[in-house]
LOKEKOL-284123 format. One record per residue (C-alpha): x, y, z; residue in one letter; residue number from 0. Coordinates in Angstrom, 2 decimals. Each point is the difference from the previous one (the first is absolute). Layout:
% LOKEKOL-284123
+---------+---------+---------+--------+-----+
!      c1 !      c2 !      c3 ! residu ! num !
+---------+---------+---------+--------+-----+
!       X !       Y !       Z !      a ! NUM !
...
+---------+---------+---------+--------+-----+
This chain:
% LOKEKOL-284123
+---------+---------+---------+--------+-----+
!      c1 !      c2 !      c3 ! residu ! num !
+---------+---------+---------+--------+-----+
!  -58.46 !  -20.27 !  -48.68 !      x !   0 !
!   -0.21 !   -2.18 !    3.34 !      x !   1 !
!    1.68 !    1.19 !    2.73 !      x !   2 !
!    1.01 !   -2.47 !    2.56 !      x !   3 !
!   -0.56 !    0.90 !    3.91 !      x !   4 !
!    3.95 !   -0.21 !    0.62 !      x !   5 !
!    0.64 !    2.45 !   -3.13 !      x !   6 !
!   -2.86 !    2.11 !    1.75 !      x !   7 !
!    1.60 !    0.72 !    2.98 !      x !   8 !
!    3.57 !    0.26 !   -1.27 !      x !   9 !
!   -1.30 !    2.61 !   -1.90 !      x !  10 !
!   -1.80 !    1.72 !    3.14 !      x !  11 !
!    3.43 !    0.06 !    1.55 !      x !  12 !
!    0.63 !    3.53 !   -1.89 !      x !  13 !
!   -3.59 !    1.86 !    0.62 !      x !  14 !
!   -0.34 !   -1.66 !    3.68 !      x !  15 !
!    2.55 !   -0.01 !    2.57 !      x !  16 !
!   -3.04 !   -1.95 !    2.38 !      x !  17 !
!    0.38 !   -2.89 !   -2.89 !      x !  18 !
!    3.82 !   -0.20 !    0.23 !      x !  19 !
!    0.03 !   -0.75 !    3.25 !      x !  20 !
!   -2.17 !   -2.65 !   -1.26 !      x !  21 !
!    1.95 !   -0.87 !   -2.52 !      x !  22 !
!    3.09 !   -0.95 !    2.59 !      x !  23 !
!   -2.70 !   -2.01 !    1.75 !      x !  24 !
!   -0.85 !   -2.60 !   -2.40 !      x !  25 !
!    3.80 !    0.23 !   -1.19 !      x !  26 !
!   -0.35 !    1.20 !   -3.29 !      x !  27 !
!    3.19 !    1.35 !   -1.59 !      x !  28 !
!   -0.04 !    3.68 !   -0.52 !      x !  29 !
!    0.63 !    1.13 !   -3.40 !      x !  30 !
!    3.02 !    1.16 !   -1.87 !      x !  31 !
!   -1.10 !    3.41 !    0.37 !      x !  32 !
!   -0.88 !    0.07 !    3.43 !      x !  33 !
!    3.47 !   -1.76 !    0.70 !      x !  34 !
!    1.92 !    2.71 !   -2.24 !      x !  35 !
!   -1.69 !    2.64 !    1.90 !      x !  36 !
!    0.90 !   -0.96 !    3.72 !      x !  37 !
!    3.94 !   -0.90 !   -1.51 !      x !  38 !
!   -0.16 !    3.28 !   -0.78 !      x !  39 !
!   -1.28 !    1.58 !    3.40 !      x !  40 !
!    2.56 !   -2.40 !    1.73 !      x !  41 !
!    3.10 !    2.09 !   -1.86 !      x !  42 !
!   -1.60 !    2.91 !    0.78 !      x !  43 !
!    0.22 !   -0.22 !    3.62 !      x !  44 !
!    2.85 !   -1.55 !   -0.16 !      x !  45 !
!    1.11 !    2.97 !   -1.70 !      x !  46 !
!   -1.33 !    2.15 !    2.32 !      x !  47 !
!    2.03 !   -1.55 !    3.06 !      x !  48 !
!    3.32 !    0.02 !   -1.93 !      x !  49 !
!   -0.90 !    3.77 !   -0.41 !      x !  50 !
!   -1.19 !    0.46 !    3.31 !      x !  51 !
!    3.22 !   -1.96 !    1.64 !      x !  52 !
!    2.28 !    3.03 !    1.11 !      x !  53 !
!    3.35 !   -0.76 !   -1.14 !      x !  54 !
!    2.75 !    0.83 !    3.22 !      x !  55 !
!    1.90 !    3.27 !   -0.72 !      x !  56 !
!    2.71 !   -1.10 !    2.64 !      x !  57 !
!    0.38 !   -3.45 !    1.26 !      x !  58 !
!    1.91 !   -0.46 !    3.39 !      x !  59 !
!    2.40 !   -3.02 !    0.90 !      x !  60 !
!   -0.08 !   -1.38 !    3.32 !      x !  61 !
!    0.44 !   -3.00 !    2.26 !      x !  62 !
!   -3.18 !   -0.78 !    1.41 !      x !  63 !
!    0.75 !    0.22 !    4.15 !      x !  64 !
!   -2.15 !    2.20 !    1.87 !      x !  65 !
!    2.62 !    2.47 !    0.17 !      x !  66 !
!    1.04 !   -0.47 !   -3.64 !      x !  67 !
!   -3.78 !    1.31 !   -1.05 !      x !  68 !
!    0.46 !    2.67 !    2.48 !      x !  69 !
!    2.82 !    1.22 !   -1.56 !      x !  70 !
!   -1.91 !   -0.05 !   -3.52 !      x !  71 !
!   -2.99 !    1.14 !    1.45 !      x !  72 !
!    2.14 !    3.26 !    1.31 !      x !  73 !
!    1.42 !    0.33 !   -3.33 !      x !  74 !
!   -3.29 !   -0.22 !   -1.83 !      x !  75 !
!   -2.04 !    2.52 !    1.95 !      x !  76 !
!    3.21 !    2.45 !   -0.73 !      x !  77 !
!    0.21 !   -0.59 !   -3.62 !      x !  78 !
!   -4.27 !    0.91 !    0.19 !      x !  79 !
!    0.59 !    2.75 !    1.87 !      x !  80 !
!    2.62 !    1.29 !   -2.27 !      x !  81 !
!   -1.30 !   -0.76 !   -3.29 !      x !  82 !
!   -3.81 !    0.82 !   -0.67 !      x !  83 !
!   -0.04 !   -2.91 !   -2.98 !      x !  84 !
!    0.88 !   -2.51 !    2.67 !      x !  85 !
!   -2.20 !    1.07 !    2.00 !      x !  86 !
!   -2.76 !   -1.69 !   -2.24 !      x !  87 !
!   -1.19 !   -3.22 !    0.88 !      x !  88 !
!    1.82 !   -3.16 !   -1.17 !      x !  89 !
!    2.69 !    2.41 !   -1.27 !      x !  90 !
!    2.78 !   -1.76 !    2.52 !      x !  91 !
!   -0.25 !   -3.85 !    0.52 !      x !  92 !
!    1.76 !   -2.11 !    2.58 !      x !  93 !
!    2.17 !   -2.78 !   -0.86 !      x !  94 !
!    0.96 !   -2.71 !    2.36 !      x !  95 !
!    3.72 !   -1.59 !   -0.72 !      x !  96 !
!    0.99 !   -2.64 !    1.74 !      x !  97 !
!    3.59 !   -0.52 !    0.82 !      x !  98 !
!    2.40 !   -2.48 !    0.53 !      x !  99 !
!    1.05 !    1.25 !    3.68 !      x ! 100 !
!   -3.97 !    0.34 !    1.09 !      x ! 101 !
!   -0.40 !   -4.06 !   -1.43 !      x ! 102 !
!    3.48 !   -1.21 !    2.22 !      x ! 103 !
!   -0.33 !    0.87 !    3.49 !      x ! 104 !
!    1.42 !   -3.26 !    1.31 !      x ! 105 !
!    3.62 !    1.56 !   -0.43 !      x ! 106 !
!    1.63 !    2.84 !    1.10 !      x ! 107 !
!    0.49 !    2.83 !   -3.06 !      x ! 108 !
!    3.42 !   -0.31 !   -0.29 !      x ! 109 !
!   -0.20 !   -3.66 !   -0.58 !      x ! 110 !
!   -2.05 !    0.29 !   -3.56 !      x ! 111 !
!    1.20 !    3.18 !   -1.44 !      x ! 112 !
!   -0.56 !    3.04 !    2.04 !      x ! 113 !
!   -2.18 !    2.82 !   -0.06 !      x ! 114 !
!   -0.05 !    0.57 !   -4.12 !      x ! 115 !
!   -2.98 !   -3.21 !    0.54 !      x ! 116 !
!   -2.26 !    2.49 !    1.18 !      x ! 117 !
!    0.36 !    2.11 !   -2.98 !      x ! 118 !
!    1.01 !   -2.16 !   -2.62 !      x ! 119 !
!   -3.23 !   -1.43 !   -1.36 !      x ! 120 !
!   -1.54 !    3.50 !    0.29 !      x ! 121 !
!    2.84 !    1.33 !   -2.36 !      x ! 122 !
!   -0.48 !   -2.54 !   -2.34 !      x ! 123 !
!   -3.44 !    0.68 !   -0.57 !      x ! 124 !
!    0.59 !    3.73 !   -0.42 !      x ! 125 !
!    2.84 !   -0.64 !   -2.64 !      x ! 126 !
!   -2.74 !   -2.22 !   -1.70 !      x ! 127 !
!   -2.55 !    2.34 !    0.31 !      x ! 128 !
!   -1.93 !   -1.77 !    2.07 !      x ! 129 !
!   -0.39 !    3.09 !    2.16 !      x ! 130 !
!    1.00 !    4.20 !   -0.29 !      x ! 131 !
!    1.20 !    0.12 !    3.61 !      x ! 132 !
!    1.56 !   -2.00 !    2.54 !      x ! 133 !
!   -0.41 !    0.97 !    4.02 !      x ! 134 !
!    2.87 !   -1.42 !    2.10 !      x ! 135 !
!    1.05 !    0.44 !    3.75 !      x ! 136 !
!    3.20 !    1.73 !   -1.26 !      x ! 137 !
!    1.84 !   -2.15 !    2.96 !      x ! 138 !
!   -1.03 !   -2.96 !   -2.17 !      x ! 139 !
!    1.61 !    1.70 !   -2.97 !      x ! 140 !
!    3.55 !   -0.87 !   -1.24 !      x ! 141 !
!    2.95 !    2.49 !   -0.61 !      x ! 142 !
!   -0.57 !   -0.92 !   -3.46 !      x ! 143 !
!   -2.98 !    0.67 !   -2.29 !      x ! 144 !
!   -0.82 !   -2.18 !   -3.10 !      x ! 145 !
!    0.99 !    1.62 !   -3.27 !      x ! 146 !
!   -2.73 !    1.68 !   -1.52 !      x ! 147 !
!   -1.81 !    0.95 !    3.36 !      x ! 148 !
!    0.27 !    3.30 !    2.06 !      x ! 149 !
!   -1.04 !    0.74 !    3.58 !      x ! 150 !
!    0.14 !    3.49 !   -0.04 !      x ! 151 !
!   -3.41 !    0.83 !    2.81 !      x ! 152 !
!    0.19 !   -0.46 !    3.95 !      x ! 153 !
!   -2.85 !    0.28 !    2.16 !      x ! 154 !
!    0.21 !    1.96 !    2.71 !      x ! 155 !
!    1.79 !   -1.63 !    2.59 !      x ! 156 !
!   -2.04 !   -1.80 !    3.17 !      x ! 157 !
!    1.51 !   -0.13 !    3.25 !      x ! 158 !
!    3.37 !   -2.01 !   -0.38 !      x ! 159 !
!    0.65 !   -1.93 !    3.60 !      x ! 160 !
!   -0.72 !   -3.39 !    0.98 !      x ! 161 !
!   -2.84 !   -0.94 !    2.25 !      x ! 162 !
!    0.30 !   -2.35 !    3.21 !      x ! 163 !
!   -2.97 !   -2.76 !    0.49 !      x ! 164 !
!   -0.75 !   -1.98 !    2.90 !      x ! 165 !
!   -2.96 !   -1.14 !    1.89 !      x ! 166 !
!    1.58 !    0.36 !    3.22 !      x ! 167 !
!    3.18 !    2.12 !   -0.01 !      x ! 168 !
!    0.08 !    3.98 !   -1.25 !      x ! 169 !
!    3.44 !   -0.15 !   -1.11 !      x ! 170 !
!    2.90 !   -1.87 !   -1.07 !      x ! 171 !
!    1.70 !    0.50 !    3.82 !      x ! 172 !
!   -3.14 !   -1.21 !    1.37 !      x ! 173 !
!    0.37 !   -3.99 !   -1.33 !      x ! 174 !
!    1.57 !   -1.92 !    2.30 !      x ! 175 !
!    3.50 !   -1.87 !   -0.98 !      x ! 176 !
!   -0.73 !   -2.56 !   -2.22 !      x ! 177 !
!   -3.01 !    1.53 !   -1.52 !      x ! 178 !
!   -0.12 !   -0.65 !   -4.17 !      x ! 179 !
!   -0.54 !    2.62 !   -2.49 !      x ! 180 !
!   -1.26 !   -0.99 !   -3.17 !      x ! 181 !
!    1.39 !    1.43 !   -3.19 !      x ! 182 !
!    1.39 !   -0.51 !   -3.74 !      x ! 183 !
!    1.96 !    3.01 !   -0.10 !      x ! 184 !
!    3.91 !   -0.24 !    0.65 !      x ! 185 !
!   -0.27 !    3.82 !    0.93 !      x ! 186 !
!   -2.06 !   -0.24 !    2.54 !      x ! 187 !
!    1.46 !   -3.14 !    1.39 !      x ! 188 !
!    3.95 !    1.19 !    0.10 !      x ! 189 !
!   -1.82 !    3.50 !    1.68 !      x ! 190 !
!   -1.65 !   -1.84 !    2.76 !      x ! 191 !
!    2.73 !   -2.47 !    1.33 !      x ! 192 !
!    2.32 !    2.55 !    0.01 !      x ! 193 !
!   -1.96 !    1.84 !    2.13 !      x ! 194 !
!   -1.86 !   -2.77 !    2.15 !      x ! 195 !
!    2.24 !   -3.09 !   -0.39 !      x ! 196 !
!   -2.03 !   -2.23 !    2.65 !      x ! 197 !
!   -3.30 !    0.04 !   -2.70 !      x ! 198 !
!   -0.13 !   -2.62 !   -2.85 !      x ! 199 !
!   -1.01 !    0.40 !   -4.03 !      x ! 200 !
!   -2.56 !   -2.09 !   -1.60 !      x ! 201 !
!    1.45 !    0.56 !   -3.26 !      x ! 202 !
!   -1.93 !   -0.27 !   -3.19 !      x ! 203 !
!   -3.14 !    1.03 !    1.82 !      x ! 204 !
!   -1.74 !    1.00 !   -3.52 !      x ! 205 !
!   -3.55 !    1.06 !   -1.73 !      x ! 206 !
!   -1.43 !    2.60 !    0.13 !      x ! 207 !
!   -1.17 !    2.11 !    2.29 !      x ! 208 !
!   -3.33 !   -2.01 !    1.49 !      x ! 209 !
!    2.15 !   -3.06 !   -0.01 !      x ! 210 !
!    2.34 !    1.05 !    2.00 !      x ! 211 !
!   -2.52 !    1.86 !    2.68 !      x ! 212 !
!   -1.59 !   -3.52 !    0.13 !      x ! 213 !
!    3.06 !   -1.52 !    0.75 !      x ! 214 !
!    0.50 !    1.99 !    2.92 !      x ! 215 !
!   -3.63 !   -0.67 !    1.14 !      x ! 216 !
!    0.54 !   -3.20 !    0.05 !      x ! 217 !
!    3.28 !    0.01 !    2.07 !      x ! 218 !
!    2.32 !   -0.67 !   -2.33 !      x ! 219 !
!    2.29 !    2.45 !    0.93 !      x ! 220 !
!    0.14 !    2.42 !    2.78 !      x ! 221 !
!    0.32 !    2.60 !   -2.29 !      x ! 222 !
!    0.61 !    1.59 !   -3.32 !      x ! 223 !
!    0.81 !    3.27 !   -1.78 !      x ! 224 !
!   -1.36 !    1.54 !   -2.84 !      x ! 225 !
!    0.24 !    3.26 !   -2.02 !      x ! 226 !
!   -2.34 !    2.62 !    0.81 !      x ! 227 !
!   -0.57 !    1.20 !   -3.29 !      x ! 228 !
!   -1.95 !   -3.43 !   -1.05 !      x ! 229 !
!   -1.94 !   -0.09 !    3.34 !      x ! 230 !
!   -0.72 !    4.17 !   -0.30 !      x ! 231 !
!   -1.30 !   -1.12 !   -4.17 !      x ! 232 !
!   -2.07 !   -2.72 !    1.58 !      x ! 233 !
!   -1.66 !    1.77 !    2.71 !      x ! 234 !
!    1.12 !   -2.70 !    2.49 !      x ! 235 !
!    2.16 !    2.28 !    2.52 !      x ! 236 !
!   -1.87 !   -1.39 !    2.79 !      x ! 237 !
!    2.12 !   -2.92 !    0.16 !      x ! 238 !
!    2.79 !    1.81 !    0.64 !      x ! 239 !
!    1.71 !    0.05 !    3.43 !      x ! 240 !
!    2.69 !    2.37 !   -0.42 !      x ! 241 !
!    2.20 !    1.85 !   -2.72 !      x ! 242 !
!    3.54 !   -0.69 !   -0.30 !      x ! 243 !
!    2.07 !    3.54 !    0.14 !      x ! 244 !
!    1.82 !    0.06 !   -3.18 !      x ! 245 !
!    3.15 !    0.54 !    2.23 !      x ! 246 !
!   -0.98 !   -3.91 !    0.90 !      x ! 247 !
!   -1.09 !   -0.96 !   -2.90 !      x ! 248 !
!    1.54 !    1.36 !   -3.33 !      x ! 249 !
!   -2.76 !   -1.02 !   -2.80 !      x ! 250 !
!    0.25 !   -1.92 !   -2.99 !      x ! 251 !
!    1.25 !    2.81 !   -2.92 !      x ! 252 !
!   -3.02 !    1.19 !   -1.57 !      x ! 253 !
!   -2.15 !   -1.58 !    2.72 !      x ! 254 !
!   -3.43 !    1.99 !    0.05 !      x ! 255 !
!    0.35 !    0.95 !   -3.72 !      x ! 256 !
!   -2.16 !   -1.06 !   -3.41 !      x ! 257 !
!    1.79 !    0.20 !   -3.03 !      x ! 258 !
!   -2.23 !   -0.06 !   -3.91 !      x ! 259 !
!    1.85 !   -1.34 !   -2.65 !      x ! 260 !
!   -0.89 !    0.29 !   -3.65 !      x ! 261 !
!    1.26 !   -0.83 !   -3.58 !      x ! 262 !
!    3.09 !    2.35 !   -1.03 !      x ! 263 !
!   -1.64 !    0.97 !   -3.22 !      x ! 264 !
!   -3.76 !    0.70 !    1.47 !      x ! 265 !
!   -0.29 !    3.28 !    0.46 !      x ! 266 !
!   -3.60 !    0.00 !    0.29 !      x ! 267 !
!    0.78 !   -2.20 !    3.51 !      x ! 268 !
!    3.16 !    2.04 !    0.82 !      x ! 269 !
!   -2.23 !    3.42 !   -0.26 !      x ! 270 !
!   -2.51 !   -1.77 !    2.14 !      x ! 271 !
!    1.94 !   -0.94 !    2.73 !      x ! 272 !
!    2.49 !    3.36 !   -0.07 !      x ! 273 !
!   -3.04 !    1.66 !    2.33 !      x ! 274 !
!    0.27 !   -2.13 !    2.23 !      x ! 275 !
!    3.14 !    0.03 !    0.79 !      x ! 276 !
!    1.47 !    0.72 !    3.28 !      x ! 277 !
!    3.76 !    1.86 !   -0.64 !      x ! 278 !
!    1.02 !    0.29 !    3.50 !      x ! 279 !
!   -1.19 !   -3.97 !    0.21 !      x ! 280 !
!    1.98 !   -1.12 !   -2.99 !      x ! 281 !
!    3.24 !    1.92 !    0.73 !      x ! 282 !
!   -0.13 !   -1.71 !    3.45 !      x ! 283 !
!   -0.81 !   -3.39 !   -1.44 !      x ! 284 !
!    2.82 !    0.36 !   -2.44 !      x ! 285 !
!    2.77 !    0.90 !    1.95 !      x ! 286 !
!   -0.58 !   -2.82 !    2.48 !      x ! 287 !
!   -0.29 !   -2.12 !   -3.24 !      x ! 288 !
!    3.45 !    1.13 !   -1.16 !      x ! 289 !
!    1.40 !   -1.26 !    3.53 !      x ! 290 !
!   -1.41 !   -3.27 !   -0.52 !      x ! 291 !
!    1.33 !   -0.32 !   -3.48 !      x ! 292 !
!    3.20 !    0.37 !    1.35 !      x ! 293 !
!   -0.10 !   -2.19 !    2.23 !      x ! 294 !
!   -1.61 !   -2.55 !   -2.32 !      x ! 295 !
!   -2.50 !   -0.55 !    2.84 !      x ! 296 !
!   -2.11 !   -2.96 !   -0.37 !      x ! 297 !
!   -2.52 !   -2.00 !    2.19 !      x ! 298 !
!    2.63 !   -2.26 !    1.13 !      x ! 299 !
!    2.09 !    3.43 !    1.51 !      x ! 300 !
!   -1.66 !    1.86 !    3.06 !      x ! 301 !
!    0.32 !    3.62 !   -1.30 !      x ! 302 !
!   -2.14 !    3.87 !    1.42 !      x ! 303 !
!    0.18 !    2.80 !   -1.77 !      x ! 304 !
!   -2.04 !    3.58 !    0.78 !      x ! 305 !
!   -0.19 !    3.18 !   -1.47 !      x ! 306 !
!   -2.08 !    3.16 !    0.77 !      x ! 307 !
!    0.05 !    3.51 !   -0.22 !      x ! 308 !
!    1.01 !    1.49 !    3.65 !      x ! 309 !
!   -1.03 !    3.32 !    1.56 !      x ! 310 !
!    2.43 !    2.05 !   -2.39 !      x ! 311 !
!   -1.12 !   -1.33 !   -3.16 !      x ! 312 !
!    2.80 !   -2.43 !   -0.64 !      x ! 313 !
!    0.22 !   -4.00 !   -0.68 !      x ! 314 !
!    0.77 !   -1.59 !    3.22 !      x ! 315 !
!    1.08 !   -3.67 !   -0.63 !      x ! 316 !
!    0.58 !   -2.83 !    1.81 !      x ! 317 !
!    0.96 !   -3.34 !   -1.12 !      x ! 318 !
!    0.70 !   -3.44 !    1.92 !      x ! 319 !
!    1.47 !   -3.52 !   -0.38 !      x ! 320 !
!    0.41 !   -2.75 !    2.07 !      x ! 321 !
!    1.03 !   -3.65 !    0.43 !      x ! 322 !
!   -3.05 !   -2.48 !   -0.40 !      x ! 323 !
!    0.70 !   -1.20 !    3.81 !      x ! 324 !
!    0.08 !    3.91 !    0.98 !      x ! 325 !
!    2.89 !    0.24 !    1.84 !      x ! 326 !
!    1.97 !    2.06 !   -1.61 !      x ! 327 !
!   -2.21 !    3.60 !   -1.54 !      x ! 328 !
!    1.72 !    2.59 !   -2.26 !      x ! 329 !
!   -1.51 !    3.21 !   -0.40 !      x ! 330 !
!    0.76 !    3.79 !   -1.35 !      x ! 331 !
!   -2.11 !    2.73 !   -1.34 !      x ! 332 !
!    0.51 !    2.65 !   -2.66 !      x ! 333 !
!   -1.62 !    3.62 !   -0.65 !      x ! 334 !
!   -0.10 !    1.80 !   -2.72 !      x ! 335 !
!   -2.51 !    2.16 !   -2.35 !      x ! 336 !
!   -3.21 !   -1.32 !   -0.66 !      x ! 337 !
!    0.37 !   -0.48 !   -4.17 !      x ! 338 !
!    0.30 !   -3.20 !   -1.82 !      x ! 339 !
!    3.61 !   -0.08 !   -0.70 !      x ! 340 !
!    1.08 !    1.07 !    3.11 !      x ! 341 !
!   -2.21 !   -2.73 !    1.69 !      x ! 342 !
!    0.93 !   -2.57 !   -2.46 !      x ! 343 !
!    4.17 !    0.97 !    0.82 !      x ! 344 !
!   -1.06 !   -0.03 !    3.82 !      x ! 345 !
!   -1.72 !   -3.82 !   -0.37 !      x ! 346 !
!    2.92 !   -1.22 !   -2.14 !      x ! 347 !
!    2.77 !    1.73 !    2.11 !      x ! 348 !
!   -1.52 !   -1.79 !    3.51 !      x ! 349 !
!   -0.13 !   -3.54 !   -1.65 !      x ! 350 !
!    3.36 !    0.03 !   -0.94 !      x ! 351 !
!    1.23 !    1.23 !    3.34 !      x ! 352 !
!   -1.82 !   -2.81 !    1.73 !      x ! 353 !
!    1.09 !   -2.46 !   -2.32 !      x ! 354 !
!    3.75 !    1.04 !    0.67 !      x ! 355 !
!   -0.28 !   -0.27 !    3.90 !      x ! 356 !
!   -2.65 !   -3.19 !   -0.45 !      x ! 357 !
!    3.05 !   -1.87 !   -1.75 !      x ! 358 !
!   -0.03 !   -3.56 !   -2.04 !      x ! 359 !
!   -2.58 !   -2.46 !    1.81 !      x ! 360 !
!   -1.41 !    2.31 !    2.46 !      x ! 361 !
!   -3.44 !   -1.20 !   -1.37 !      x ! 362 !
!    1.02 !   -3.43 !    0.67 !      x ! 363 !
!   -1.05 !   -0.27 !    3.50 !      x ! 364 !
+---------+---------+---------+--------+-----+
């Protein structure tokens, strides 16, 4: 039988691997065979990499700001450190929510829903299981807590006052009359012309934390404040001028504190986070949380609350509100035993003291 050149080489493809290269040079189709055989490596490395592709034991929720991915950062390297299966590589993964408060920064918060649009999206995607956890800035947190989600784990607690920035003043009395302070938060605003009524606001002075350091490079302000806590998290303390006395300054309630959320009927998640919980954090964060659900606080009402443990042991608390305009503060403090429900009765029974004396329309102003 006759064997033609091109049958001669296609043949030499399977005893020469010199001749298939040949082959692909004269553009000769390979045959069947040799086509059923690389098909078949193909799905076998492909195989291999689904294999190979560590699935995510915990997946973390988080907006995506520097000091967002701090926060999960923190939380990751504690859920490692506390859990030797986590500690295995690609066993915790990252995911980047963005939400409807980081994509409108063109208004201030109160004007397009309040502070549930930092957490909202990341909720949602933990209800669809989208994620297993969800890291907030517990001051960004509601009072309330969608159903089927749990935030039972607090970080322990950074430092909770407010930071003073400037290039060229070390303190709020240093700035001349006139000078303007730039910030989006109502409580720091009402604070600071009640106590220095010659400065001026730049309300809605938003973004996050680089923004708003940029601003004041570029003299858009004389001034701002910020919350230690994010600054401490970010390593950028060398920005700050001065820190506000909490006697000044009453923080934000749970200002400085991280709060994990998970799915109410994941236990593997609830177990998880349980280490790292922080009690003496969390009894602190709740019983300022009680005062502000009392008070129905929102970002349209400038409201401080504060608890710690003092020198004896005990809860010492201290809660504030004030007219937007700051001229007229109301302030009392309560002490009491440092356990849940005597915090929770101590948050509850200062909100509705200061909401008697504060009166119809004293948030008006």
């Amino acid at each position: 039988m006759e064997i033609s050149s091109n049958q001669t080489l296609i043949y030499s493809n399977f005893t020469s691997r010199s001749l298939v290269s040949t082959n692909y040079a004269f553009n000769l189709n390979s045959p069947p065979v040799l086509c059923q055989r690389r098909r078949k490596l193909a799905v076998v490395k492909a195989s291999v990499a689904a294999v190979e592709k560590k699935v995510a034991l915990v997946r973390i929720g988080t907006r995506g700001s520097p000091l967002a991915l701090a926060q999960a950062y923190e939380t990751r390297d504690k859920l490692m450190a506390s859990s030797s299966e986590l500690a295995e590589e690609g066993a915790i993964e990252i995911v980047i929510i963005k939400t409807t408060g980081d994509k409108i920064l063109s208004q201030p918060l109160a004007d397009i829903g309040g502070k549930g649009l930092f957490t909202k999206e990341i909720d949602e995607a933990l209800l669809n299981s989208e994620i297993d956890i969800a890291v907030h800035s517990m001051k960004d947190v509601p009072t309330y807590l969608p159903e089927k989600t749990i935030l039972p784990c607090n970080l322990p607690r950074e430092d909770v006052r407010d930071a003073f920035l400037s290039l060229n003043a070390t303190s709020l009395a240093d700035l001349p009359a006139g000078s303007v302070v730039g910030t989006a938060s109502l409580r720091r605003k009402s604070q600071l012309l009640h106590r220095y009524p010659s400065l001026s606001v730049l309300e809605n002075f938003r973004g996050n934390v680089q923004t708003r350091l940029k601003k004041l490079n570029d003299g858009v302000v004389n001034a701002t404040l910020l919350a230690l806590a994010g600054l401490k998290r970010l390593n950028m303390t060398e920005h700050v001028s001065s820190v506000l006395p909490i006697d000044d300054m009453l923080p934000a309630v749970a200002q400085g504190a991280i709060g994990i959320a998970c799915r109410s009927d994941d236990d593997t998640m609830a177990n998880y986070i349980a280490k790292l919980n922080h009690e003496e954090t969390r009894l602190a964060v709740a019983c300022e949380r009680a005062f502000l659900l009392t008070l129905d606080g929102s970002c349209r009402t400038p409201i401080a609350g504060y608890a710690c443990k003092d020198e004896d042991g005990n809860c010492l608390f201290r809660g504030l509100v004030a007219s937007p305009d700051g001229t007229k503060v109301l302030e009392t403090s309560r002490k009491g035993l440092y356990t849940y429900e005597d915090m929770i009765l101590m948050g509850k029974d200062a909100g509705e003291e200061l909401l008697s004396r504060a009166g119809p329309g004293f948030f008006d102003s």
